[in-house]
N, C-alpha and C positions, 0 to 999 in steps of 0.2 A: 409582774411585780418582783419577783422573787430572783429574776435576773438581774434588775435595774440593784438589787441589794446588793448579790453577789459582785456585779463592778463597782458599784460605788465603796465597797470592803476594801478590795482588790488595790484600787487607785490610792485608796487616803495611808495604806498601810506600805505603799511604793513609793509614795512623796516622801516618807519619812527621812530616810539615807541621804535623799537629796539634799535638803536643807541642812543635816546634823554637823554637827562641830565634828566630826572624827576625825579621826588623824589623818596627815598629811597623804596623799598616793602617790609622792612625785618616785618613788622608785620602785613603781608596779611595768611590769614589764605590758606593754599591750600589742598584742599581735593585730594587723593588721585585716588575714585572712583566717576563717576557721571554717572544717566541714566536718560534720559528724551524723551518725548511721543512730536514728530513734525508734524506740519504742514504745508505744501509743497506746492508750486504750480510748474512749469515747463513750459513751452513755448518755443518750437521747431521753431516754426518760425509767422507771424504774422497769428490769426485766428487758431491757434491750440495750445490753453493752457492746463492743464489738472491740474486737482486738486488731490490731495495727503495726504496719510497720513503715518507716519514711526516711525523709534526711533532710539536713539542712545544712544550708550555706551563710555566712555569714560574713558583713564587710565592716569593722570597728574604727569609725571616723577619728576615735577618741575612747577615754575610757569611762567616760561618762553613754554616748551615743553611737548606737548603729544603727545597720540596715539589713535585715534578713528576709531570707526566701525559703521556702520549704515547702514538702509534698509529701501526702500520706497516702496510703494503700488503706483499706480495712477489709477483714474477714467478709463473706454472702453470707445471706440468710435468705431465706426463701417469703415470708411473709411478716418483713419488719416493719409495714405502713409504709412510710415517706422513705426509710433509707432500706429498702429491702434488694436484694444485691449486690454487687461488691458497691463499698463506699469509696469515695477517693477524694482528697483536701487538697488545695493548693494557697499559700497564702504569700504577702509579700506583703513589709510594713517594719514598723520601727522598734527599737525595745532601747529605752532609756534608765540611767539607774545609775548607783553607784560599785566602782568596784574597789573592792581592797588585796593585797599583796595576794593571798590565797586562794579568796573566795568573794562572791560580787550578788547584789540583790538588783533586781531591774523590772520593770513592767513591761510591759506589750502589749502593740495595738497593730493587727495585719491583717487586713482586707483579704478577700478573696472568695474563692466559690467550694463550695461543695455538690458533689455531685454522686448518683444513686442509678445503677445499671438496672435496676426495675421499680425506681421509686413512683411512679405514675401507673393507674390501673384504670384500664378504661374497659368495657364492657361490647362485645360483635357477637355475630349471630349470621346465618347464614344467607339474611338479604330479607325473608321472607319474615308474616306475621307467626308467632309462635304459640300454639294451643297451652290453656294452663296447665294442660295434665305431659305436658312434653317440651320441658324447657330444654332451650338447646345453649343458650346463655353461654359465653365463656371468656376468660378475662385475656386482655392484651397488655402486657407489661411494658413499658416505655420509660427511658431514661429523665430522672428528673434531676435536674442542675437549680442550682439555686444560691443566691448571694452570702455570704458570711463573712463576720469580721472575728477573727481570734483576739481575745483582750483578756488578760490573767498575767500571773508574777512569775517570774524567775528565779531562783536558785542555783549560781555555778559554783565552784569547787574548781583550784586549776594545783593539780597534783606536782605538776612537772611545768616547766616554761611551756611544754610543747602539746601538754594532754589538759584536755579538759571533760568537767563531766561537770551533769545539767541536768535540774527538774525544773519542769513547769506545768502550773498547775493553770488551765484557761477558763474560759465561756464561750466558746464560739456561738454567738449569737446569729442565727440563722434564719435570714428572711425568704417565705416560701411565696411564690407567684400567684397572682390569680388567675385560673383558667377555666375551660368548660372541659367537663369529661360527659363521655353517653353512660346509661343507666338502664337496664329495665323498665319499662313503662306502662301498666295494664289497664286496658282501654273498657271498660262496661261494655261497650257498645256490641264490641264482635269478641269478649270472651278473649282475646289474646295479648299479648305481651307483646310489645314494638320495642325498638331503642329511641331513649330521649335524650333530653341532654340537662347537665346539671353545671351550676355556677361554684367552684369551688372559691372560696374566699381566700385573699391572702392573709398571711399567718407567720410571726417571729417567734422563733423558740429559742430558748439557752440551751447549750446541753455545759456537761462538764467532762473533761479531756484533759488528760494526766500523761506528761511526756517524761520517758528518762531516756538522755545519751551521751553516748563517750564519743569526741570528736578531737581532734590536732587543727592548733594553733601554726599559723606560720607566716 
């Protein structure tokens, strides 16, 4: 619920520019090409932030519309749930807005995946039934990928015809798969512990992602 707010804020306060009477852009310079080197943070939920770094490329139809691409790195952590490992973003999608002589406000909306070098935890054991006083239990860590869409505002600043520098503030809303992992399982019968298997459900999460970068216009 508290995603669907955060966009729905997001959207109505990006429509704004669009529709406003302001002043004229016709002698705003618009570059055609821009790429610039970002700095990231990300925060899945409270006590799991993760610092970042990435870049983006960007193609401006107009100075209303374009089309960007981009990819993140993030910090490992050893036991972050879903994103434990290095994290990494890849997105591709639109960012529409207005811009004026200086400075420009615009939305975004960019598909893509995210993905987690130990975000899956699954449970082996050496083949055999396992006495309760001798667990031998131990976790197998596996790559979890999973769909996201980046959707939040813009804020650019263009210092120079040729420099530009940029925040945005997102939601990458994150939809996680439903799969089976194995578990521990303790049987009455014979006293021991087996592997089972468990139904893990799928799951959307928001997180919030905070970008600043300095890129060239050309």
């Amino acid at each position: 619920m508290k995603t669907k707010v955060y966009v729905s804020s997001i959207i109505a306060v990006l429509m704004l520019p669009i529709f406003s009477s302001a002043q004229d852009n016709s002698a705003v310079d618009v570059r055609k090409f821009e790429a610039a080197a970002e700095f990231t943070t990300i925060t899945f939920e409270p006590g799991n932030t993760k610092v970042g770094l990435g870049g983006r490329f960007t193609y401006n139809f107009n100075k209303y519309f374009a089309l960007e691409a981009a990819g993140y790195m993030f910090q490992g952590c050893d036991f972050c749930g879903r994103q434990s490992g290095t994290t990494s973003e890849g997105f591709f999608g639109v960012k529409i807005g207005k811009r004026f002589q200086h400075w420009g406000i615009f939305g975004k909306a960019r598909p893509g995946l995210i993905s987690a070098s130990k975000g899956r935890f699954d449970f082996a054991t050496t083949g055999t039934p396992i006495a309760v006083t001798g667990s031998q239990f131990f976790f197998v860590q596996k790559r979890e990928t999973s769909f996201a869409t980046d959707v939040g505002a813009v804020l650019e600043f263009y210092p120079t015809k040729r420099v530009i520098t940029r925040l945005d503030f997102g939601v990458p809303i994150i939809h996680y798969s439903r799969h089976t992992t194995t578990t521990p399982v303790f049987d009455p019968v014979t006293g021991t512990y087996r592997l089972g298997t468990a139904i893990i459900p799928a799951d959307t999460q928001g997180s919030l992602q905070v970008m600043a970068s300095v890129g060239f216009r050309f």
